[in-house]
Structures are given as C-alpha cells and as structure tokens.
N, C-alpha and C positions, 0 to 999 in steps of 0.2 A: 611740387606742392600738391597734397592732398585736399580735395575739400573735408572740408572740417565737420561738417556732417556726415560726412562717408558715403554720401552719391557721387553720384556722377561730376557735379559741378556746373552743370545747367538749370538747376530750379533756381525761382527768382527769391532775390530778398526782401523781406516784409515791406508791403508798398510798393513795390515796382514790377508791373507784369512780366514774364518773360517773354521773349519775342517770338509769335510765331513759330515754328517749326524746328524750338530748339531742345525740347526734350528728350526726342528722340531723332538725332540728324541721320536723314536716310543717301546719305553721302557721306562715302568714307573719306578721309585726310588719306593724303599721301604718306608715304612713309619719310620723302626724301623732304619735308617742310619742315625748312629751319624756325626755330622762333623768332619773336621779332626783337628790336633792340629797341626797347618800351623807355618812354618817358617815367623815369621813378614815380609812384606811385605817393600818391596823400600818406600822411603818416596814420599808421592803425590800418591801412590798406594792405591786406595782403597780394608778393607780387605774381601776378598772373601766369600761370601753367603755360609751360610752352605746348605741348602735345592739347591743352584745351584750345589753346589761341589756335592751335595751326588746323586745330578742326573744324574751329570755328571761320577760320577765314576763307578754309576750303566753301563750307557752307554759304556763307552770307557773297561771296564774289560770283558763287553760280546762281542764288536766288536776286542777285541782284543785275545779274545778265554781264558781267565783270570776265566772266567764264571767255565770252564769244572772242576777246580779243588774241585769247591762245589759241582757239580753234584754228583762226586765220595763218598766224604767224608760228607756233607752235608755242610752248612752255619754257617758259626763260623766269630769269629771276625774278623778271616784277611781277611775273604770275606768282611764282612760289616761296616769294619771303613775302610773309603778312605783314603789315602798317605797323606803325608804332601803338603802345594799346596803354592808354592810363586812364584815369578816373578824374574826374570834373571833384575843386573842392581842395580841403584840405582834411579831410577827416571823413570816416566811413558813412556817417550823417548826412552829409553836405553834400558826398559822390552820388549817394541815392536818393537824395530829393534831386541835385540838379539832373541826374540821368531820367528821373521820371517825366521831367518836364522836357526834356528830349523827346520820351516815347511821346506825351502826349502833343505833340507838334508846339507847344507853347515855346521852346527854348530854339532858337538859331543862330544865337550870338556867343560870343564866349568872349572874356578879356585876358590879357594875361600881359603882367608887367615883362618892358623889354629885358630889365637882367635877370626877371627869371631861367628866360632863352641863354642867356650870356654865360650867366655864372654856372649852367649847367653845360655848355659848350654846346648848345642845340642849335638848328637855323631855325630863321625867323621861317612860320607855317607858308604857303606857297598855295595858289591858288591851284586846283585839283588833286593837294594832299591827301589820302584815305588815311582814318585813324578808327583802330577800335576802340569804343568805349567801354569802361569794366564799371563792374557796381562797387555796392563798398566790401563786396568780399573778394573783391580781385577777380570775379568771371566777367568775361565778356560779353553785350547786350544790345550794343549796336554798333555797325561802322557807318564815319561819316564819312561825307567830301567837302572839303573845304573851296567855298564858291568866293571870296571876295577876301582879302585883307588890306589893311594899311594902318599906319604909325600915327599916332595923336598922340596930345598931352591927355595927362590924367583930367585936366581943364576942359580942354575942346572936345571931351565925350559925349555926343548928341544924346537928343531924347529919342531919333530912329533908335540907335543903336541900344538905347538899353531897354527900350519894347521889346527888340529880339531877341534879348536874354531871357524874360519871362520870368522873370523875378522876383518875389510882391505884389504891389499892383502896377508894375512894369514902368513907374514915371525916373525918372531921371532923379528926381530927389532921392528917393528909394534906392537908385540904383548908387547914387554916389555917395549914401551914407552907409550900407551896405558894404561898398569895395575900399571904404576908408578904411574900417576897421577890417575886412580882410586881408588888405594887403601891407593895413599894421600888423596883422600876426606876422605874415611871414616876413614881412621887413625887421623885426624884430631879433628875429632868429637867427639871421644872418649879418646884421650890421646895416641895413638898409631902412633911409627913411622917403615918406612918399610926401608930394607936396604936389601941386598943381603942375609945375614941369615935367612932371616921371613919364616919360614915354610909356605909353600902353601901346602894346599889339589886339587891332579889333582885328576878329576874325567871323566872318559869317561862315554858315554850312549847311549842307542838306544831310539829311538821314536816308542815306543807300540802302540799309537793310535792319532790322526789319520791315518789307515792302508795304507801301499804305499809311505810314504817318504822314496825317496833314498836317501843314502849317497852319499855325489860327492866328 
C-alpha cells in the first residue's frame, strides 16, 4: 500500500499529532522484518504497509527501550515480528478521534465485545500484549502494552473503567449509551445482538511509545 498522498506515510492525519520522531526515523528497519498478522482494520480503514509497520516497530521498540532485551539475548522472533497493528473504532472518524485521545493520555481503556475475538478466531488480549495503533489512514502512531484485562457483562461495566476510555465526559451513562449503539452497528452486520449479558473484554494499557504521554 501506497500512501495516498504520495509521502512517505508518516505525516499525521487532520487532528492527531504525529508522534515525536516519526517523520524522519533515523533508524533503519531491517530488511529481514516480517509484517505483522494485523487485527482487520475499521471498514474505510486502509490496511497498514508492511515495510511502514516494520519500520515503525523497529523505531518505536528502540525509543521505547524494547531494544535492550535483544541486546542481552540476541534477535529472535519476538524481537523481529512486530505486534499486531489496527485502529480503535469502526470507521476512519472514530480511529482518529479515539487515537487522539491516546496521544493525549486521556484514553487507557478499550472495550471490545468477546465474539468480536471469537468470530474472527483471535485470542482474548493478554496482559503484556504490544499492539500498534494505526490512524484512520492505516499508518501507524503508537504502540501499546496492555497492563490489565478481564471479562464482564456488558451490565457490570464500572464507572472506573469507562473514565479510562476518555470518552465524552467520561461517566458511565456516556459510556454505555455510547457502546449501545456501537456495538449495535456491528452486531448488526453480522447477526449479533447485544443485551446486558454480552460478555465484554475490558482491556487497560499504557502507551510505550510515543515517549511522554501522561495519563490524565
């Protein structure tokens, strides 16, 4: 995939800054960096460059100090296949408002229905997963690490948890009128309806790199 602009594929999309040190990465990728096997991307999302991902992953694992555990042990796979890389959302909109609220340390929650995982044959997220985030034009903007998960009803979703999201004005009202209707979209589309039983996967995470997003 080419960017569509015909740069590079690191400038940011209207509204979301780009991170630190990525316009010009003064680290080269490997040549021998497989892509990753990406989470299908929001529809209207275009899907993400292998040769951008694996530059980017080179980049953001050494700015993120990710580097030092090959130095010890030497280069092996989990150095050299980068995380899985998709976009928060369902639509190019939605990828780049919630990625922004990532940069700005406001987001560290994510939800996401359990057959979403299922019916696309993914495992449920694990805690110290790395995942790169892509904007809504399919580049990549941050990776995270996923610090905490567990399985609730669509019911027993705290009001912690949807503070973390950063969403609105972050109450829980907000939050679960909000993920009614988006996960009526995609229940829709697929034959799936949501009700107060639906198993949600909560997921918390920090933002590895760009270095310096606070949490607020």
């Amino acid at each position: 995939m080419t960017d569509p602009d015909g740069a590079a594929g690191l400038d940011a999309p209207d509204g979301v800054p780009a991170p630190d040190g990525l316009q010009a990465p003064d680290v080269a990728a490997p040549d021998d960096v497989p892509a990753p096997d990406g989470v299908p991307a929001p529809d209207g999302v275009p899907a993400p460059d292998g040769d951008e991902i694996a530059a980017f992953w080179h980049l953001a694992r050494t700015r993120a100090g990710l580097g030092r555990l090959a130095v010890l042990v030497g280069p092996g796979a989990a150095a050299s296949v980068a995380p899985p890389a998709w976009a928060f959302g369902d639509s190019p909109g939605l990828a780049d408002e919630l990625l922004d609220l990532v940069l700005r340390g406001l987001k560290t929650a994510t939800t996401t229905a359990l057959w979403e995982l299922t019916d696309a044959g993914q495992p449920v997220p694990e805690r110290g997963d790395l995942s790169i985030v892509l904007d809504g034009r399919g580049h990549p903007r941050a990776l995270i690490r996923t610090t905490e998960v567990r399985i609730a009803r669509f019911a027993d979703v705290d009001a912690d948890h949807a503070r973390r999201e950063g969403e609105g004005d972050r109450s829980l009202e907000t939050w679960r009128a909000e993920h009614e209707r988006y996960f009526g979209r995609l229940g829709a589309a697929v034959g799936r309806a949501l009700d107060d039983d639906t198993p949600m996967v909560l997921e918390r995470f920090e933002v590895r790199f760009p270095t310096g997003v606070r949490t607020r």
